[in-house]
PDB file as gemmi writes it, atoms N, CA and C in Angstrom:
CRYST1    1.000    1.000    1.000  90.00  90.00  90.00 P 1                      
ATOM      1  N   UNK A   1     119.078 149.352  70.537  1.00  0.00           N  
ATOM      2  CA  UNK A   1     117.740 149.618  71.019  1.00  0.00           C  
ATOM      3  C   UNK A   1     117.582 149.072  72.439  1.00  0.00           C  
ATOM      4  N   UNK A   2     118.273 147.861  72.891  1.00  0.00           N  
ATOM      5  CA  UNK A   2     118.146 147.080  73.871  1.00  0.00           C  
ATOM      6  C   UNK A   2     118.946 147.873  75.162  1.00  0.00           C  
ATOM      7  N   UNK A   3     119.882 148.953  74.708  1.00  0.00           N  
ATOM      8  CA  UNK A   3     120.615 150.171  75.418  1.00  0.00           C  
ATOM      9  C   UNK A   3     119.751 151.090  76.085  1.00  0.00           C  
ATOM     10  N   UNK A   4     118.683 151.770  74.887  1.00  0.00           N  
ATOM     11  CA  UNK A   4     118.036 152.511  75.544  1.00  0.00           C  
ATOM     12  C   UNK A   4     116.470 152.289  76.173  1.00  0.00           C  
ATOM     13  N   UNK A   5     116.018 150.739  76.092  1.00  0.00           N  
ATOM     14  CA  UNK A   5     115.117 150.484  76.507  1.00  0.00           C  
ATOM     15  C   UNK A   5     115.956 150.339  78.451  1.00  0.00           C  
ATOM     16  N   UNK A   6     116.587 149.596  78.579  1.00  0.00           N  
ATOM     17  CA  UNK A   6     117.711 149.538  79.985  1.00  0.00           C  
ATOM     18  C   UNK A   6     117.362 151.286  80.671  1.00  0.00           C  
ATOM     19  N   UNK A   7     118.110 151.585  79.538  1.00  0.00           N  
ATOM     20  CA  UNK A   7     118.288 153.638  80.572  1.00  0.00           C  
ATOM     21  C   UNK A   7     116.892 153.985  80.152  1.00  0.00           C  
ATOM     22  N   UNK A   8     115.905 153.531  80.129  1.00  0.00           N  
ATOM     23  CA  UNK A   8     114.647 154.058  80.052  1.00  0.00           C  
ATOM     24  C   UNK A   8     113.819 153.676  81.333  1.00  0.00           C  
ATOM     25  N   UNK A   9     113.790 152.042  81.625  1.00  0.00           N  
ATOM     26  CA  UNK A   9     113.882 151.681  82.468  1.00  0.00           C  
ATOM     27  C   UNK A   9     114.828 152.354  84.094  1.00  0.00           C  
ATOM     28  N   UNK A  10     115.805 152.405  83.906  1.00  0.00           N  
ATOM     29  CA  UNK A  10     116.593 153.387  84.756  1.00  0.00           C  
ATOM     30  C   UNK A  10     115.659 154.740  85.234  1.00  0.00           C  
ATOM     31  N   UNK A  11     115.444 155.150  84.493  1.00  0.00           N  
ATOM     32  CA  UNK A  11     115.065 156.485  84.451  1.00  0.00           C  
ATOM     33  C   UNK A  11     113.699 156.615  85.307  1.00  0.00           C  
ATOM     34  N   UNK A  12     113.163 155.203  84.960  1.00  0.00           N  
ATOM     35  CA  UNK A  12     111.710 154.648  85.872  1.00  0.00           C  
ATOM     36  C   UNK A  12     111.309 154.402  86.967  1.00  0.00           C  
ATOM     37  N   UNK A  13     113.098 153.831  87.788  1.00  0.00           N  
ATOM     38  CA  UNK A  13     113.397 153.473  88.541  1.00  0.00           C  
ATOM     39  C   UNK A  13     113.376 154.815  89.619  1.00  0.00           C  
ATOM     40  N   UNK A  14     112.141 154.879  90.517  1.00  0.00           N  
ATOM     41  CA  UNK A  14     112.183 156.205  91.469  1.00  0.00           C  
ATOM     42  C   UNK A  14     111.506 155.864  92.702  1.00  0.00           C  
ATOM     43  N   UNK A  15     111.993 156.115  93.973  1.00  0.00           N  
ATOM     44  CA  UNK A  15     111.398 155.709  94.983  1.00  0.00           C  
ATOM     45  C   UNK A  15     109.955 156.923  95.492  1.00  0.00           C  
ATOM     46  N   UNK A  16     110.281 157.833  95.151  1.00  0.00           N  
ATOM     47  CA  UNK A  16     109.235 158.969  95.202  1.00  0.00           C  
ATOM     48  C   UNK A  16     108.096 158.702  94.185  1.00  0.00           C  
ATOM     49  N   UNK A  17     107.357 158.017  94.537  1.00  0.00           N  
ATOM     50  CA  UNK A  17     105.630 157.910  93.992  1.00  0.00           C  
ATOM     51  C   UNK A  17     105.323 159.115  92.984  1.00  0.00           C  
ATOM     52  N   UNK A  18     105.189 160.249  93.306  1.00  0.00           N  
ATOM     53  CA  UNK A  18     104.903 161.152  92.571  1.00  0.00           C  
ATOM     54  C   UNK A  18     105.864 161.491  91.384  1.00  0.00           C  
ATOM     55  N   UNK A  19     107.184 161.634  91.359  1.00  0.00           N  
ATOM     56  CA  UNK A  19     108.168 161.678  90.529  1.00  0.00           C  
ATOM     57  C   UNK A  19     108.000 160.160  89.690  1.00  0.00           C  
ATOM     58  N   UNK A  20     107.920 159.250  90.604  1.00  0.00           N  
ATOM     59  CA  UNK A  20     107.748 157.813  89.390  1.00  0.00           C  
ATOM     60  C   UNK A  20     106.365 157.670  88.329  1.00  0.00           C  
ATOM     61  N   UNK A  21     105.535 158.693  88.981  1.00  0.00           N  
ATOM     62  CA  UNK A  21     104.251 158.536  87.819  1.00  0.00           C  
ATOM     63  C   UNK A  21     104.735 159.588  87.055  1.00  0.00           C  
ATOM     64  N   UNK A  22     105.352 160.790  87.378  1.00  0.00           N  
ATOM     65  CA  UNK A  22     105.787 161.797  86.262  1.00  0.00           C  
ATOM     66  C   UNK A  22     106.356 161.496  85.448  1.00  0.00           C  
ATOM     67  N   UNK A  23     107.731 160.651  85.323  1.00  0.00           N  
ATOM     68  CA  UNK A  23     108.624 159.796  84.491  1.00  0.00           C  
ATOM     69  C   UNK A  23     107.375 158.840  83.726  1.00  0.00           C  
ATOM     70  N   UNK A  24     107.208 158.139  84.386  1.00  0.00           N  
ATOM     71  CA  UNK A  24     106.191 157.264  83.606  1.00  0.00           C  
ATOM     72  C   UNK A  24     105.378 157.962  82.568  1.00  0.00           C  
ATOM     73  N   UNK A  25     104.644 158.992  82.846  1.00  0.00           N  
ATOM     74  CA  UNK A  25     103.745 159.486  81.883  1.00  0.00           C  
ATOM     75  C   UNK A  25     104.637 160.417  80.877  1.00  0.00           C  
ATOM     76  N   UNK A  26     106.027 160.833  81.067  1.00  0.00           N  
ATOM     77  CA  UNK A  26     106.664 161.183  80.285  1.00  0.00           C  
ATOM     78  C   UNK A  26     107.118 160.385  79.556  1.00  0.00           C  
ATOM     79  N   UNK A  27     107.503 158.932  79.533  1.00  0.00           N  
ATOM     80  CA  UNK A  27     108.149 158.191  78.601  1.00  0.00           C  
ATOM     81  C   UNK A  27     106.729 157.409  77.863  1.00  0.00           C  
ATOM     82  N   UNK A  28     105.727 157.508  78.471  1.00  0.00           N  
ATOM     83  CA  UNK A  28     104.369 157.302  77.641  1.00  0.00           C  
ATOM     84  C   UNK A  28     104.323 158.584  76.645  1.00  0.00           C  
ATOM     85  N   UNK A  29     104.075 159.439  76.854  1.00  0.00           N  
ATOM     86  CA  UNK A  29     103.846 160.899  76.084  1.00  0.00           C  
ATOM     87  C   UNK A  29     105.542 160.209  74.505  1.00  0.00           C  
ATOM     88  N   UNK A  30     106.678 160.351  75.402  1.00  0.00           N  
ATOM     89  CA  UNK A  30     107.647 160.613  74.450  1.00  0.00           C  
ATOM     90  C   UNK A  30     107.501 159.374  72.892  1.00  0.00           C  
ATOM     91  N   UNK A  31     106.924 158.237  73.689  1.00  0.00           N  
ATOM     92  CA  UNK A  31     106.851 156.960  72.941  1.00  0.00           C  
ATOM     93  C   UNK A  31     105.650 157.235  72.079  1.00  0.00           C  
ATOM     94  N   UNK A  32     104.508 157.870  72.235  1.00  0.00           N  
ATOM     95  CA  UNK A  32     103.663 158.071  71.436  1.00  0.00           C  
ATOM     96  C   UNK A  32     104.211 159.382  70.608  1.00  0.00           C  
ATOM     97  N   UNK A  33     104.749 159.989  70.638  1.00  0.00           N  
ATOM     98  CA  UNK A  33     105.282 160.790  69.964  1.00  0.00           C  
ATOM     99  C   UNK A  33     106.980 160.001  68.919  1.00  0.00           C  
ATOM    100  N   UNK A  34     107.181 159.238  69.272  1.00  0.00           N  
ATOM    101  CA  UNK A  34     108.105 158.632  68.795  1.00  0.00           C  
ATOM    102  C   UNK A  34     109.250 159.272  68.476  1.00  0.00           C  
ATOM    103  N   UNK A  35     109.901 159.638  69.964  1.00  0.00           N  
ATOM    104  CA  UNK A  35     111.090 159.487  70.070  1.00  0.00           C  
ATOM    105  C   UNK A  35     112.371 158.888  70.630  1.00  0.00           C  
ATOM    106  N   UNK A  36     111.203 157.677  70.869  1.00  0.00           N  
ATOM    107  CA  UNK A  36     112.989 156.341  71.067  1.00  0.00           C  
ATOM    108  C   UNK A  36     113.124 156.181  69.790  1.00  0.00           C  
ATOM    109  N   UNK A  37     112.178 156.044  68.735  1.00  0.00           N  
ATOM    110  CA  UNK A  37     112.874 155.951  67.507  1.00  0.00           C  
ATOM    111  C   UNK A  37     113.548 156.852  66.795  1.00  0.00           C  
ATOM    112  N   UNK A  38     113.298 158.162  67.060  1.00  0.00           N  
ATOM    113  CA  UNK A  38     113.921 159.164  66.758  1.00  0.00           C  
ATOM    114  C   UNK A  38     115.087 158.899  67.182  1.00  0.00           C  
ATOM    115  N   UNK A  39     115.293 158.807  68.599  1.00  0.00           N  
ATOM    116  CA  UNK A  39     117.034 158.349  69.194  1.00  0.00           C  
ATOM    117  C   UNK A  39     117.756 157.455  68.222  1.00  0.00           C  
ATOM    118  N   UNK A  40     117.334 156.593  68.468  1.00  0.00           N  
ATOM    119  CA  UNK A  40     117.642 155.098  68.096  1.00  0.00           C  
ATOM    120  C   UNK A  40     118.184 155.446  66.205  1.00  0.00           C  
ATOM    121  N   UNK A  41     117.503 156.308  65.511  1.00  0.00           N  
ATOM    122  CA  UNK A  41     118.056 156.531  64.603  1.00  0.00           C  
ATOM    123  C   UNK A  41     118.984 157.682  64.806  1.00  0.00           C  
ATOM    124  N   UNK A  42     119.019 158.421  65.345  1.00  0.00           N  
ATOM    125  CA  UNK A  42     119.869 159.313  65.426  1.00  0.00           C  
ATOM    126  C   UNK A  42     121.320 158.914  66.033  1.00  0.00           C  
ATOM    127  N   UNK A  43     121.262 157.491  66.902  1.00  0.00           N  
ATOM    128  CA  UNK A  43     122.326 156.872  67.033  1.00  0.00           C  
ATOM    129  C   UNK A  43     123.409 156.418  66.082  1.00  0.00           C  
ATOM    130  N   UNK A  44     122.276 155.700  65.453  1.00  0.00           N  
ATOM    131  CA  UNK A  44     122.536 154.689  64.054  1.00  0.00           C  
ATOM    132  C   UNK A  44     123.587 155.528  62.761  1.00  0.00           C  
ATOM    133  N   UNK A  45     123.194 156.741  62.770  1.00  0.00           N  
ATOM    134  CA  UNK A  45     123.321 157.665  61.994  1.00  0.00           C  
ATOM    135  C   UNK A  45     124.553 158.247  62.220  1.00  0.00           C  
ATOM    136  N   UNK A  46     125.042 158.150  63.710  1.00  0.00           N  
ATOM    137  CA  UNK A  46     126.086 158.946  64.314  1.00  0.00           C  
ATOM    138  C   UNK A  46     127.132 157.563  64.024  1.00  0.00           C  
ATOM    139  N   UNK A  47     127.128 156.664  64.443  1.00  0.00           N  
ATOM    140  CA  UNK A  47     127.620 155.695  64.412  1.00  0.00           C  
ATOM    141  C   UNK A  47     128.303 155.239  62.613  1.00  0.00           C  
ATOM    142  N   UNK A  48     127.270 155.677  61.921  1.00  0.00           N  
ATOM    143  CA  UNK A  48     127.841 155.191  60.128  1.00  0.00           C  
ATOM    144  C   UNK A  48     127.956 156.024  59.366  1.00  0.00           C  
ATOM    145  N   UNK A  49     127.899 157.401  60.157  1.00  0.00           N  
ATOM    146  CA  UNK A  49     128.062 158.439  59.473  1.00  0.00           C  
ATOM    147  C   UNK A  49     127.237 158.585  58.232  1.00  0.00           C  
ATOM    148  N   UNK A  50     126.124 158.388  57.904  1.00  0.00           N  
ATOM    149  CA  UNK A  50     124.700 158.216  57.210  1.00  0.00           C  
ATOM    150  C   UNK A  50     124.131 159.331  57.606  1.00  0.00           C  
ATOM    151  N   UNK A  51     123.192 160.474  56.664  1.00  0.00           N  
ATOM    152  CA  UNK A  51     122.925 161.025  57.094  1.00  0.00           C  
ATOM    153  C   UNK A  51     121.559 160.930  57.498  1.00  0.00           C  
ATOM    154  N   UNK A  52     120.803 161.558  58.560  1.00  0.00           N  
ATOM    155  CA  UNK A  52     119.679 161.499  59.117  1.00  0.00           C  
ATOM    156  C   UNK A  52     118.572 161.309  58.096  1.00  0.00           C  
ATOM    157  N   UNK A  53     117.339 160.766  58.025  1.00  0.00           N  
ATOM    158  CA  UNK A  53     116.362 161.579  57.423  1.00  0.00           C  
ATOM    159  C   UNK A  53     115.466 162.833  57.474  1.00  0.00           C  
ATOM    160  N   UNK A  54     114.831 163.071  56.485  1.00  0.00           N  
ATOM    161  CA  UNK A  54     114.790 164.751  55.650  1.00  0.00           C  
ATOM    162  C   UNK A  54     114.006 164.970  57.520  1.00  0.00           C  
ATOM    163  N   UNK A  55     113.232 164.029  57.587  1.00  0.00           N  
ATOM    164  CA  UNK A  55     111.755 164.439  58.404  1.00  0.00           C  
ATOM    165  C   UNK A  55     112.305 164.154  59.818  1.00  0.00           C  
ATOM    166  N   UNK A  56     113.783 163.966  60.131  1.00  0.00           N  
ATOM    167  CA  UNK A  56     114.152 163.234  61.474  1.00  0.00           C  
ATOM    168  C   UNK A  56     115.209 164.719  62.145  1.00  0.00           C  
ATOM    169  N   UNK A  57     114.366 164.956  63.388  1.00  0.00           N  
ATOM    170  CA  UNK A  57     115.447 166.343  63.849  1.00  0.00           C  
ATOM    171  C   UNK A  57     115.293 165.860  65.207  1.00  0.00           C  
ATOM    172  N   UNK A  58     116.481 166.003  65.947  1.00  0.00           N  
ATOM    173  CA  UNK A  58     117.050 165.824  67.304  1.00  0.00           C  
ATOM    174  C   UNK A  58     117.354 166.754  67.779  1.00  0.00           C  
ATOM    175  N   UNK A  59     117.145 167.957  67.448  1.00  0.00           N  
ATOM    176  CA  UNK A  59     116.985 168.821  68.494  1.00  0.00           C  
ATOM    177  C   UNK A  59     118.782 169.528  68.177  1.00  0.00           C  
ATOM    178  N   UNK A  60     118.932 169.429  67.473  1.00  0.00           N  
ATOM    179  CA  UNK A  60     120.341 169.818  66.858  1.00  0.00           C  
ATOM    180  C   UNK A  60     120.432 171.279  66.091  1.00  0.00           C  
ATOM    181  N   UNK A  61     120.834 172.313  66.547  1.00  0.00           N  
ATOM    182  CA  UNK A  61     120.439 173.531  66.204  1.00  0.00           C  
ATOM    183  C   UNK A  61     121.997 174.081  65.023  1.00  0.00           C  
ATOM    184  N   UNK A  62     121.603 174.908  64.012  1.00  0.00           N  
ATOM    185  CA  UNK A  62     122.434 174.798  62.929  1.00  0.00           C  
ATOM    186  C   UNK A  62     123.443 176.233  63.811  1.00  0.00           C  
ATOM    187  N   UNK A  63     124.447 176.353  62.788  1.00  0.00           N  
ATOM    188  CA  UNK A  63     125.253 177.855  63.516  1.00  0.00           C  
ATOM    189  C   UNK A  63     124.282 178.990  63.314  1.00  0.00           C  
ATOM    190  N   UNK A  64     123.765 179.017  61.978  1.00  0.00           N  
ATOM    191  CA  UNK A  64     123.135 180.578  62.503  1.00  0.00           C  
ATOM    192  C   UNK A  64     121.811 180.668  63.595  1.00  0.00           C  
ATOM    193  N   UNK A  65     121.431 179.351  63.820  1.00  0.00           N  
ATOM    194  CA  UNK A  65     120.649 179.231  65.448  1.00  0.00           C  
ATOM    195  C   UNK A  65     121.342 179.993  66.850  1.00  0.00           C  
ATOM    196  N   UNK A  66     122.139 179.569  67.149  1.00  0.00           N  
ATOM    197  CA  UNK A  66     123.123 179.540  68.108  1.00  0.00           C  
ATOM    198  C   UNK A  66     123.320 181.113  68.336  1.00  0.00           C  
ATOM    199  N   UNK A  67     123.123 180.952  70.056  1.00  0.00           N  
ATOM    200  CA  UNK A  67     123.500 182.638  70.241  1.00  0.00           C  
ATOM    201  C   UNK A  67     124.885 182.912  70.882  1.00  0.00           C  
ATOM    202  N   UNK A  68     126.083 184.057  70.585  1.00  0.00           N  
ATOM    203  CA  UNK A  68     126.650 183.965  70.838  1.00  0.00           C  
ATOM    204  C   UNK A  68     126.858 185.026  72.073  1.00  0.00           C  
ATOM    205  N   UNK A  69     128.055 185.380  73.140  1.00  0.00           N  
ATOM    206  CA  UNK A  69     127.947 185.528  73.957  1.00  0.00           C  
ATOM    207  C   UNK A  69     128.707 187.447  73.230  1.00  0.00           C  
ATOM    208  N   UNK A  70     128.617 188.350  73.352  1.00  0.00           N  
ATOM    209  CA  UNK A  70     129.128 189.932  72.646  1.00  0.00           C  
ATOM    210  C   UNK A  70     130.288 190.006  73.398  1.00  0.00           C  
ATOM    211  N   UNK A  71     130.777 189.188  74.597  1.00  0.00           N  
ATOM    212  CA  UNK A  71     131.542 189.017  75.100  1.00  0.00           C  
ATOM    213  C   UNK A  71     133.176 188.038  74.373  1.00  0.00           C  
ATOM    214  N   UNK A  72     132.685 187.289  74.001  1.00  0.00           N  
ATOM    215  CA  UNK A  72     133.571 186.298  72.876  1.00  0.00           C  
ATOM    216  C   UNK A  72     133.903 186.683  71.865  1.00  0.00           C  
ATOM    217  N   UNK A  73     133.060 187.466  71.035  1.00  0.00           N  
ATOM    218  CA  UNK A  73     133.057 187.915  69.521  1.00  0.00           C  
ATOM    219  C   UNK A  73     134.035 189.250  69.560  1.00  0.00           C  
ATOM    220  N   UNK A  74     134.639 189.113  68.569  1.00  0.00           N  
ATOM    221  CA  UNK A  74     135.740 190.281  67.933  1.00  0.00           C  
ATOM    222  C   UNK A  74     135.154 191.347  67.739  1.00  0.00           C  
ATOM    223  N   UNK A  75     133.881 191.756  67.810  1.00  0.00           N  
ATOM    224  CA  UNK A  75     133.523 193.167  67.644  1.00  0.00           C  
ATOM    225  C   UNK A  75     133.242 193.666  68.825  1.00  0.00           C  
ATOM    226  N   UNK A  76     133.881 193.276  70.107  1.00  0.00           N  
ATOM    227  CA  UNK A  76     132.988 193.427  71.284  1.00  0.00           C  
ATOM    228  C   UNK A  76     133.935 194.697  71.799  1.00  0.00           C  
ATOM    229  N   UNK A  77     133.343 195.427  71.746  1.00  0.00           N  
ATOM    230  CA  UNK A  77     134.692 196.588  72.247  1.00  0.00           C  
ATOM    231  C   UNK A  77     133.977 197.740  73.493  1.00  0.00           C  
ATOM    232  N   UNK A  78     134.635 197.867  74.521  1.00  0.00           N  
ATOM    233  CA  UNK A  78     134.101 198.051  75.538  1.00  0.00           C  
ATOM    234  C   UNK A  78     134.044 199.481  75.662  1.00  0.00           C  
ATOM    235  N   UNK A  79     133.186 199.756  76.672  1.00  0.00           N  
ATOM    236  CA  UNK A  79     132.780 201.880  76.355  1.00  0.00           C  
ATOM    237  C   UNK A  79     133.672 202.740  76.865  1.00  0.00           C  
ATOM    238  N   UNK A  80     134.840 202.519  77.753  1.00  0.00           N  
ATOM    239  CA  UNK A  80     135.745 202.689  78.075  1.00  0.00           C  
ATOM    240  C   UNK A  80     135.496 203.359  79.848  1.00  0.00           C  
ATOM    241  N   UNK A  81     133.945 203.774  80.274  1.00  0.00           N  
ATOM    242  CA  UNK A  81     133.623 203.729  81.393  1.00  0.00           C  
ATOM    243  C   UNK A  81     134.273 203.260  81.948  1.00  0.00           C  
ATOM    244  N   UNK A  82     133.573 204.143  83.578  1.00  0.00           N  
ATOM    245  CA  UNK A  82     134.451 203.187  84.367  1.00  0.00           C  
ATOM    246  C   UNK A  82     133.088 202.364  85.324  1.00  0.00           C  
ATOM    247  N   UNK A  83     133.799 201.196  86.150  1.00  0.00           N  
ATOM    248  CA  UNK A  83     133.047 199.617  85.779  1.00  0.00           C  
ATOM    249  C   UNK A  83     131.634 200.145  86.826  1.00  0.00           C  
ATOM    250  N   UNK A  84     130.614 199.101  86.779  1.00  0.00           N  
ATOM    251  CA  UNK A  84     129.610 199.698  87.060  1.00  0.00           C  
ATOM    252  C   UNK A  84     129.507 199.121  88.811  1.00  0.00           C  
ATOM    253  N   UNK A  85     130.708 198.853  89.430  1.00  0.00           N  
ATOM    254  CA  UNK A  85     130.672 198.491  91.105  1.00  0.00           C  
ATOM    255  C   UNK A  85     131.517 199.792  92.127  1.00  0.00           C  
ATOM    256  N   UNK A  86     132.177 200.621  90.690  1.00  0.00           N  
ATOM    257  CA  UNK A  86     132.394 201.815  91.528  1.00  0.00           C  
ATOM    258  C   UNK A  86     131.447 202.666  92.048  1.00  0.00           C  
ATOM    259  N   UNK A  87     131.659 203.203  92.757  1.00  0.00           N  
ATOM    260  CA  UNK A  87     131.408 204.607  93.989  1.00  0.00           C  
ATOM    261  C   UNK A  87     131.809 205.864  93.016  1.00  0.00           C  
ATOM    262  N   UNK A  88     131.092 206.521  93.114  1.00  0.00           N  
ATOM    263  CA  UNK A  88     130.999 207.640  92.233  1.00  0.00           C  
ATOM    264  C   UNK A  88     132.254 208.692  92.953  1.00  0.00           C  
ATOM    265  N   UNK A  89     132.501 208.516  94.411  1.00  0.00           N  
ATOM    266  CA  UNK A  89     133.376 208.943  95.176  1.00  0.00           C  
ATOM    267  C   UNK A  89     135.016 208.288  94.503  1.00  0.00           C  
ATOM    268  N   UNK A  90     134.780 206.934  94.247  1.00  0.00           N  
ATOM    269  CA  UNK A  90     135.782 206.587  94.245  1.00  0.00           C  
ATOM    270  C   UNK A  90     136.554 207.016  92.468  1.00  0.00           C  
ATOM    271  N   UNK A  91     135.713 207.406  91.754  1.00  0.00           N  
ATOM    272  CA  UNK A  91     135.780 207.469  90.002  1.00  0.00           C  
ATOM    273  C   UNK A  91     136.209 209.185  89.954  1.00  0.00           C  
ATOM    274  N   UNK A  92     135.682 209.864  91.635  1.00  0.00           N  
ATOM    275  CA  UNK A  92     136.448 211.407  91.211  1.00  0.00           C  
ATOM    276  C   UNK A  92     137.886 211.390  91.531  1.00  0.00           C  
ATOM    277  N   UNK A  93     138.333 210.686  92.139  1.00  0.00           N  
ATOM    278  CA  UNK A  93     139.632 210.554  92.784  1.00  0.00           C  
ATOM    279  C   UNK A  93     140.673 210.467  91.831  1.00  0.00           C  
TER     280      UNK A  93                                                      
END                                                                             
């Protein structure tokens, strides 16, 4: 806990006035919302391999969340066109 109070602090640390009240009122907002404790367990958890609680989410998205790229995937099969930086001059040739 004494880790991320330090990089919280860090994070506070801004010579630009306007950016240092933005940070500030963001780690006010995040703390009333309680997520250094959210961290802080989600550390704990990573660390003992324990699993999280039911009501505790970090922002951790499952596989069928996740978008994949049609480019990567095995069904991706291309139209056999030709590419879309040719010259219509150059595709009669």
């Amino acid at each position: 806990m004494e880790d991320l109070h330090e990089a919280t602090l860090q994070y506070l640390r801004c010579t630009d006035p306007t950016e240092a009240k933005a940070r500030q009122r963001r780690v006010l907002e995040g703390d009333a919302q309680g997520q250094m404790a959210e961290v802080a367990a989600g550390i704990i958890a990573a660390n003992t391999s324990a699993p999280l609680a039911a009501n505790t989410s970090l922002g951790a998205e499952t596989v069928d969340q996740r978008i994949t790229s049609p480019l990567l995937s095995n069904s991706f099969k291309p139209s056999g066109g030709a590419p879309a930086n040719q010259n219509e001059d150059e595709t009669e040739q």
